[in-house]
C-alpha positions as CSV (number, residue, x, y, z in Angstrom):
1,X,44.9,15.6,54.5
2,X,41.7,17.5,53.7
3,X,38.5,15.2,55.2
4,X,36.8,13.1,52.1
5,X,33.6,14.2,50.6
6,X,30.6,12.0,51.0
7,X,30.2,9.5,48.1
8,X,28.6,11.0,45.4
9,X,25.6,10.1,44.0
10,X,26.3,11.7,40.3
11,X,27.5,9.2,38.2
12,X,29.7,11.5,35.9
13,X,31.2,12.7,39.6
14,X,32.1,9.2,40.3
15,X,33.5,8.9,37.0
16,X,35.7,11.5,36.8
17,X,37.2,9.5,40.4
18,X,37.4,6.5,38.7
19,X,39.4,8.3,35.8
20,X,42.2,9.0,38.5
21,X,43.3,5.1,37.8
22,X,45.0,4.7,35.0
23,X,44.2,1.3,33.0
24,X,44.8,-0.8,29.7
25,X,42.1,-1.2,27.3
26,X,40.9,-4.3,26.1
27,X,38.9,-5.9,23.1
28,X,36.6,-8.7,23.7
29,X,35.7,-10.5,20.7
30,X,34.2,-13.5,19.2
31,X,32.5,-15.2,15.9
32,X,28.7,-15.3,16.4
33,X,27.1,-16.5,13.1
34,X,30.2,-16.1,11.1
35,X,30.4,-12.0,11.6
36,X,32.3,-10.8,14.6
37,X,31.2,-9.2,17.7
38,X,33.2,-7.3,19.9
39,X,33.0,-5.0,23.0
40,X,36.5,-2.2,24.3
41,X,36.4,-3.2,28.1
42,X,39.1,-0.9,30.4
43,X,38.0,-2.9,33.2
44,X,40.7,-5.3,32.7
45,X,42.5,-7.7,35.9
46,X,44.8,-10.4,35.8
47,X,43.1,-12.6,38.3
48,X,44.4,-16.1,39.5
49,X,47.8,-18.2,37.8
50,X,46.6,-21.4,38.4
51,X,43.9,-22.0,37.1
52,X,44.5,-18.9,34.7
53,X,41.9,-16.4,35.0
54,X,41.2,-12.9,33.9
55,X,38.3,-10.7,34.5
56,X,36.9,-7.5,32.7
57,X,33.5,-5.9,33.9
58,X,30.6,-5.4,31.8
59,X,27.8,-3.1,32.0
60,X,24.8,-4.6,32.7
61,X,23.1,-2.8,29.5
62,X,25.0,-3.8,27.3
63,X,23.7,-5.6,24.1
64,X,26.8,-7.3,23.0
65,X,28.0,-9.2,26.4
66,X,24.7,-11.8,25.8
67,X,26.4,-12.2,22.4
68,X,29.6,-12.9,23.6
69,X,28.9,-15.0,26.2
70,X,26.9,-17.9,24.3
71,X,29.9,-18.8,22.7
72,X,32.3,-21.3,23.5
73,X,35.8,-19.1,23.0
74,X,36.5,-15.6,23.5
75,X,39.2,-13.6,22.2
76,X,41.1,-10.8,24.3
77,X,42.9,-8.8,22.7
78,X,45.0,-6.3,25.1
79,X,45.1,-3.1,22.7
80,X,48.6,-1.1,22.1
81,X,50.2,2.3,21.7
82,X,48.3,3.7,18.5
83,X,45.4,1.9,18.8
84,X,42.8,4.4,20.3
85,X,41.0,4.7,17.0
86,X,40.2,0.8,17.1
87,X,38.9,1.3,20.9
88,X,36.9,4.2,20.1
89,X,35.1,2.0,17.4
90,X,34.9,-1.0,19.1
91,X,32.9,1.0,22.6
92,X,30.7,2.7,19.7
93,X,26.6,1.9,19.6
94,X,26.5,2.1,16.0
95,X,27.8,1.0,13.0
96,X,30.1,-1.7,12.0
97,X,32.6,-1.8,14.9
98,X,34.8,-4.1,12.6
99,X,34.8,-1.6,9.5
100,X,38.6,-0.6,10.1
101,X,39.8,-3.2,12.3
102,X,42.4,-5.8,11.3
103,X,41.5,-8.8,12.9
104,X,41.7,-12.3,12.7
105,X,39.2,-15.7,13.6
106,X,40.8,-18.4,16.1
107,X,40.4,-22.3,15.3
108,X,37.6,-21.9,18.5
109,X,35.7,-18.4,17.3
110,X,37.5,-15.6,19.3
111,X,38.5,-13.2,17.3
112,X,41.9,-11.3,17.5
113,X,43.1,-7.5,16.9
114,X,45.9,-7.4,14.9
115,X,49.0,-4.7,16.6
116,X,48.0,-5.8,20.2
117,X,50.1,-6.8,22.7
118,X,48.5,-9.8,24.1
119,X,45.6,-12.7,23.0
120,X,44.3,-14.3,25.1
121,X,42.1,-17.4,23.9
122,X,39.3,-17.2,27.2
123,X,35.8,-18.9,27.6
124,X,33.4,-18.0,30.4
125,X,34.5,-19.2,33.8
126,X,31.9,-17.2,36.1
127,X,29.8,-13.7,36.4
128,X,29.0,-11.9,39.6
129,X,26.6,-8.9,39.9
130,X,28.7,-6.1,40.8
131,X,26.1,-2.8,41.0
132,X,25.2,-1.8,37.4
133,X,27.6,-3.7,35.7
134,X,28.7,-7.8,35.5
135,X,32.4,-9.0,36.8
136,X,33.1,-11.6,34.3
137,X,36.0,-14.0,35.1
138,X,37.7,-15.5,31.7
139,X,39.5,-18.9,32.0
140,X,42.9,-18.9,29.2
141,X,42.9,-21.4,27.3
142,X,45.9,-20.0,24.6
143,X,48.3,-16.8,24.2
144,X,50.2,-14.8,22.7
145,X,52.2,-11.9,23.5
146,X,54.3,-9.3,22.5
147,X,55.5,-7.8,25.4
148,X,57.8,-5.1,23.5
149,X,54.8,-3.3,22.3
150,X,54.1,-0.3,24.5
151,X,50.4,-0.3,25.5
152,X,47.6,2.0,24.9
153,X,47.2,3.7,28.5
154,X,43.6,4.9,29.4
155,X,43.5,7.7,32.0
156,X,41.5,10.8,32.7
157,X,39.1,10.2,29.8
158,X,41.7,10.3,27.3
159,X,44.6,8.2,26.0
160,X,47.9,8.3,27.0
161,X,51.6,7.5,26.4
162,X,53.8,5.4,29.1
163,X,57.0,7.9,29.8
164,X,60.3,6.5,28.7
């Protein structure tokens, strides 16, 4: 094995490292005045079974998460095969990020993307400071999944396709 390079200090270096993993891509959403608000997260981790927890990470500059977390429910909605079009909207900085989204509003104010695999009805359970960005853990309160939808793959800066 050839000896590691020191950790770099050039964020787009680390990125491109970090792009090596491949993940799902996730839609955190909720009702905030009636309108919804909604952030594309890739940082997502099934955490604990009991109780049931989940945690995505957020950037710390982000002017969306202070939105989110002031209300009581959160939907997740874990995005599927086809779907990069809504994720590319919803991790935009401008615009209406719910322009071409089918969604739907829960009884508790998450809100829901239609074609995912899995909602998850969450509130805030705990943050940590984790460098530049926030590790927030989500406690599930309600699902729903669809397991036989294939799901939308983020790797190496682009989408992807699971192999049959």
């Amino acid at each position: 094995m050839s000896p590691l390079v020191t950790t770099p200090t050039d964020p787009a270096v680390l990125r491109q490292a970090f792009g090596c993993f491949p993940s799902g891509v996730t839609a955190l959403c909720a009702l905030d005045s009636g309108a919804p608000v909604g952030m594309a997260a890739s940082t997502f981790t099934p955490v604990s079974l009991a109780p049931a927890l989940v945690s995505v990470c957020v950037q710390d500059t982000s002017t969306t998460w202070p939105k989110l977390r002031s209300q009581g429910r959160l939907g997740l909605s874990v995005l599927a095969e086809g779907q990069d079009a809504i994720c590319r909207t919803l991790a935009g900085r401008d615009g209406d990020r719910f322009a071409d989204v089918d969604w739907e509003a829960g009884d508790g104010g998450g809100v829901y993307v239609h074609g995912a695999s899995l909602w998850l009805d969450c509130s805030l359970y705990a943050e940590f400071p984790g460098g530049d960005h926030t590790i927030v853990l989500l406690e599930i309160h309600g699902l729903k999944a669809e397991p036989a939808r294939e799901p939308l793959v983020f790797h190496g800066s682009r989408f992807r396709r699971l192999a049959a």
